[in-house]
N, C-alpha and C positions, 0 to 999 in steps of 0.2 A: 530395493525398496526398503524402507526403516519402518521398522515393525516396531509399538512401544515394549516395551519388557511385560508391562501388567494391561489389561485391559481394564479400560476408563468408563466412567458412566457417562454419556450424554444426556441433560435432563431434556424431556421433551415437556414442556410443561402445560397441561390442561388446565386452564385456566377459568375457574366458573366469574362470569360476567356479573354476577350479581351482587347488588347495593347492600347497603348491610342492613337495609329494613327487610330485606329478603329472606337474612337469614335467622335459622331458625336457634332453638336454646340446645346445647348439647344436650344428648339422650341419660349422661352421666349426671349432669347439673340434677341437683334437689332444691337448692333454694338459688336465688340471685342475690347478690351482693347490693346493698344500697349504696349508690355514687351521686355525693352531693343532693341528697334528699330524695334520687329517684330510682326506682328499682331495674338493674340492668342484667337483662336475660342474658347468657354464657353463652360464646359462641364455642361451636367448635374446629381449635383451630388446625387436627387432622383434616379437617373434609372446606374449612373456608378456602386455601387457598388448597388444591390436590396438585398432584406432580405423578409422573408415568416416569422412572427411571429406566433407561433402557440400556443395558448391556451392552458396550461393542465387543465382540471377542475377536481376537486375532486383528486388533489395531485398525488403523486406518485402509487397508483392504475390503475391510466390508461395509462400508459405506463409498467406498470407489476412492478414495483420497491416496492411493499410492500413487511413488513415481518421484522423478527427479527433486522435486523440492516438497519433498514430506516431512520433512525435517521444521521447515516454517507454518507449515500448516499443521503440525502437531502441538507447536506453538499454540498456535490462533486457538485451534480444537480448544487446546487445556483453559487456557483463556477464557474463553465462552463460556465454559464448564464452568470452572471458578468463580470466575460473576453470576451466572445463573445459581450457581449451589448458595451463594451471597444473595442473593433476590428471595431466595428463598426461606435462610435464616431469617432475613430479616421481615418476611410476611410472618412466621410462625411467632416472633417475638411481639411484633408490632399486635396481635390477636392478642396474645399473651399481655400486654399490657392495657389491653382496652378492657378485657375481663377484668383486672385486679385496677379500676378504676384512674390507671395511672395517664392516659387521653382519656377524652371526650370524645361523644362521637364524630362529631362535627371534623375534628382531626382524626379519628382513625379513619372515616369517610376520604377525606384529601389526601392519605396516604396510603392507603390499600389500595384508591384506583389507578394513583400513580404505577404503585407495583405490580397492580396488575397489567397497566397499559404495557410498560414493559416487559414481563414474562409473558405476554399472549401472543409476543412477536417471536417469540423464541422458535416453536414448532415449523412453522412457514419459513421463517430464514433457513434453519438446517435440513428443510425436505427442500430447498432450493439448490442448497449445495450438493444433496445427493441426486437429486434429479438431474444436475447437471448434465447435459449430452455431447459436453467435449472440454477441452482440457481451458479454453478462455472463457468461456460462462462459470463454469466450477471457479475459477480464480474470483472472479469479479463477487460471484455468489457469497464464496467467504468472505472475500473484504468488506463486503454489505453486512453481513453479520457480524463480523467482528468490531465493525465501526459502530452498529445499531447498541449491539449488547456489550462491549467492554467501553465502562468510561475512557473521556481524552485523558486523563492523569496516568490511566494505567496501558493505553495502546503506545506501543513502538509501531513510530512510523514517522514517513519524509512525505513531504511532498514538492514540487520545485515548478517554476517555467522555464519556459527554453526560447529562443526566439532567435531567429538568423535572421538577421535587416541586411536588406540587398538595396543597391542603386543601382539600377543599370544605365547605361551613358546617356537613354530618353528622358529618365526621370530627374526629378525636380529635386526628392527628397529620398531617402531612405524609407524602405515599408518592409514589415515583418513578409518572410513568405513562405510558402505550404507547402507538407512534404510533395516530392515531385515535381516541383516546378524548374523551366529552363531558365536559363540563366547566360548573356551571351558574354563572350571574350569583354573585358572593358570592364564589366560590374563590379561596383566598388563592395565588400562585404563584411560582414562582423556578426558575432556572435554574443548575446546576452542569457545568465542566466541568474534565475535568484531563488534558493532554498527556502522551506518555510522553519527549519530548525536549523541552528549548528551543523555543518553539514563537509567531510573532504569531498569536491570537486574536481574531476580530473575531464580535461578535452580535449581530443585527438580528433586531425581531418587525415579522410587516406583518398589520395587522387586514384586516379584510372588507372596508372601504371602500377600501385601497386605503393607504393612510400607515404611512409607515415609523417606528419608532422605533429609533432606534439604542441598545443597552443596554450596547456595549463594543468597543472603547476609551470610556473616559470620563474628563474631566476630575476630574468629582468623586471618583474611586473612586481610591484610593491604588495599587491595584494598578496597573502599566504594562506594556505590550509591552516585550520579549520575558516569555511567561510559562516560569519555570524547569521545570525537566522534574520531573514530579511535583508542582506546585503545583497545589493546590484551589481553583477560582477558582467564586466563588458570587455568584451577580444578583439581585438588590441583597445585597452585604455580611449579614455577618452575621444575625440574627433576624429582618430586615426582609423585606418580602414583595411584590410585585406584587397586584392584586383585581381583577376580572374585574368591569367595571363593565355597568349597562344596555344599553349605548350601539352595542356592537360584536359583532352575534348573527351567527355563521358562523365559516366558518373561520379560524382562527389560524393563523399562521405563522412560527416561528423558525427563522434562517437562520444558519448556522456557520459558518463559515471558520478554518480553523489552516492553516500555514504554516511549513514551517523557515526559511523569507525573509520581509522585510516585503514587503509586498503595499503598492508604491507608486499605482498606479492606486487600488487601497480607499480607500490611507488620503485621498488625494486628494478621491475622491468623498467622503468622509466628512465632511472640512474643507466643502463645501458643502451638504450635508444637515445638517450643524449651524446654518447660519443660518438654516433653515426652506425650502429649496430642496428641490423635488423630487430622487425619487434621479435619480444620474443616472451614465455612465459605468459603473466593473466595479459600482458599487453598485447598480444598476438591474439590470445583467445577471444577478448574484447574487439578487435579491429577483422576480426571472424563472423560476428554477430552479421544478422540480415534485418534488413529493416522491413517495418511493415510490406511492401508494397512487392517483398520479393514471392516468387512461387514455389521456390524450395521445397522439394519435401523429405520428409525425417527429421528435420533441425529441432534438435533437442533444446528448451531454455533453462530458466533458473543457473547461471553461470555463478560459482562460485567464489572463483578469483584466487583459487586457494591451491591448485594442481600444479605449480613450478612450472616448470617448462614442457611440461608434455601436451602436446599439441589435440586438440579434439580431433572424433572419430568423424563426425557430422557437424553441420553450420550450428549456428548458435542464434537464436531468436532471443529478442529484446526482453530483456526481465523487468518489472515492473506495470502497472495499469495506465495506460495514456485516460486521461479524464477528456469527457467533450467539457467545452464551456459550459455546460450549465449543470455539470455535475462537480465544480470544481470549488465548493465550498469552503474544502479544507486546505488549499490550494493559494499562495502566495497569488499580490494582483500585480502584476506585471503588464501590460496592455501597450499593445495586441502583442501576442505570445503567435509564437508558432505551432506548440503545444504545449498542454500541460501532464505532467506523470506525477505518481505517488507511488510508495512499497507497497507489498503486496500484504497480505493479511499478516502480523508480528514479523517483517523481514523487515534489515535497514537499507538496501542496497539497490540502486534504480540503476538498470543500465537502457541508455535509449541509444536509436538510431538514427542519425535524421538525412535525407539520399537529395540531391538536385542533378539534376541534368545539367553540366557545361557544354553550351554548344558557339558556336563557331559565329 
């Protein structure tokens, strides 16, 4: 578990809802200031907008935030912190300026309920994430608040679609299809994906027997790492297709990785599963992961990519937040998708699973 070195404030912020004809003239004020001809009573800008700091000591343990990827969520945490302790300078300045006539109220008015619309979410989002009662609500929780309370300029993050178009020998056309679905000998198949930023790309299918094939990066394929943000990137190019031969009856496995960084451990492993070597390294570890729909238990996530060759103790569950469609705002429009994923709160690294049944 990563403990920070110092214990941080999390501000929990009490937010008084009231207008500013509510408020009152500070108890300190003796006279008011004349602002363009009219006398304006002093706010007080201790008690306009108030804040509860609250201590964490001993890190992300006592708020329940320990465990394999505390490292990203220490991130988020500070993040949070930082903008909120920003929300908050800038209420005590914006007061500070309304008193020494520099707004009008009519503008301090539209900008204080701004700030405060946003610091009142503060409270409710972080008892969200400690309330949390298991380890994917807690994820989801922070990504909610890291997304609500850190602006887009200053959050790290990806988001992407993914989408496996299947024809099977009935059909007419190609249609996106869902995890789990069968799929018989014959089906012609392809894989599309498309990043919402700059993004390396890496995808590997691993059949029933156990063999990997890697479909991307590829020598042959003009396209390269980095893919631009908003590029449609489709396995095998153009009209060309994959076919679900005899040979390989069960389950399928296509494995995703995107990245705002290259993924040097991958690419590594990659350069030797190109010679016909077993995977081995992040590429093993990766081709380990379980997809949603397995029962596994123990399987630890947050896969790093970063351990060499040493093989995991337990499976590995998918890192990153699968969005439903109609949570997928921030989410490239690809359509119809198979699914859509995003990083997780300050992390850049999506790893997905996606499983089909080959049958006979």
């Amino acid at each position: 578990m990563i403990r920070p070195a110092r214990a941080f404030s999390v501000l929990s912020v009490a937010v008084s809802l009231s207008i500013v004809a509510a408020c009152g003239p500070s108890p300190e004020a003796r006279s008011a200031p004349t602002c363009g001809g009219e006398e304006r009573p002093q706010l007080d800008c201790q008690s306009e907008f108030s804040y509860d700091g609250r201590k964490i000591e001993g890190g992300f343990s006592a708020i329940g935030l320990g465990g394999a990827n505390a490292k990203t969520e220490e991130t988020a945490l500070r993040a949070i912190d930082k903008e909120t302790e920003q929300y908050a300078a800038q209420s005590r300045r914006l007061c500070d300026e309304y008193n020494k006539c520099v707004v009008d109220k009519a503008t301090y008015a539209t900008r204080s309920e701004n700030l405060r619309r946003r610091m009142s979410k503060v409270p409710d989002l972080l008892d969200e994430v400690k309330g949390a009662t298991d380890e994917d609500a807690r994820r989801k929780a922070l990504a909610k608040a890291y997304t609500e309370l850190v602006p887009d300029e200053a959050r790290r993050e990806l988001a992407l679609d993914f989408a496996v178009e299947a024809q099977r020998p009935s059909d007419s056309a190609p249609k996106a299809i869902a995890q789990g679905e069968s799929l018989p000998t014959g089906t012609k198949v392809a894989f599309v994906v498309r990043p919402s930023k700059s993004a390396y790309v890496y995808l590997f299918q691993k059949s029933p027997d156990g063999k990997v094939n890697v479909l991307f990066p590829d020598a042959r394929i003009a396209t390269k790492n980095p893919l631009a943000a908003g590029t449609t990137l489709r396995l095998p190019p153009g009209s060309a297709s994959f076919k679900l031969n005899d040979k390989d009856i069960g389950t399928e496995r296509a494995y995703l990785v995107a990245s705002l960084d290259p993924v040097v451990s991958l690419d590594g492993a990659l350069a030797k599963a190109g010679g016909g070597a077993a995977p081995s390294g992040a590429l093993a570890q990766v081709t380990r992961a379980e997809d949603k729909s397995s029962t596994q238990k123990g399987c630890t996530r947050a896969l790093e990519l970063d351990e060499g060759d040493a093989a995991p103790t337990r499976c590995i569950r998918s890192r990153g937040l699968e969005l439903d469609d109609g949570d997928a705002k921030s989410a490239p429009a690809v359509a119809p998708a198979s699914f859509r994923a995003r990083t997780e709160a300050a992390d850049s690294v999506i790893v997905q699973v996606f499983a089909f049944e080959h049958t006979k």
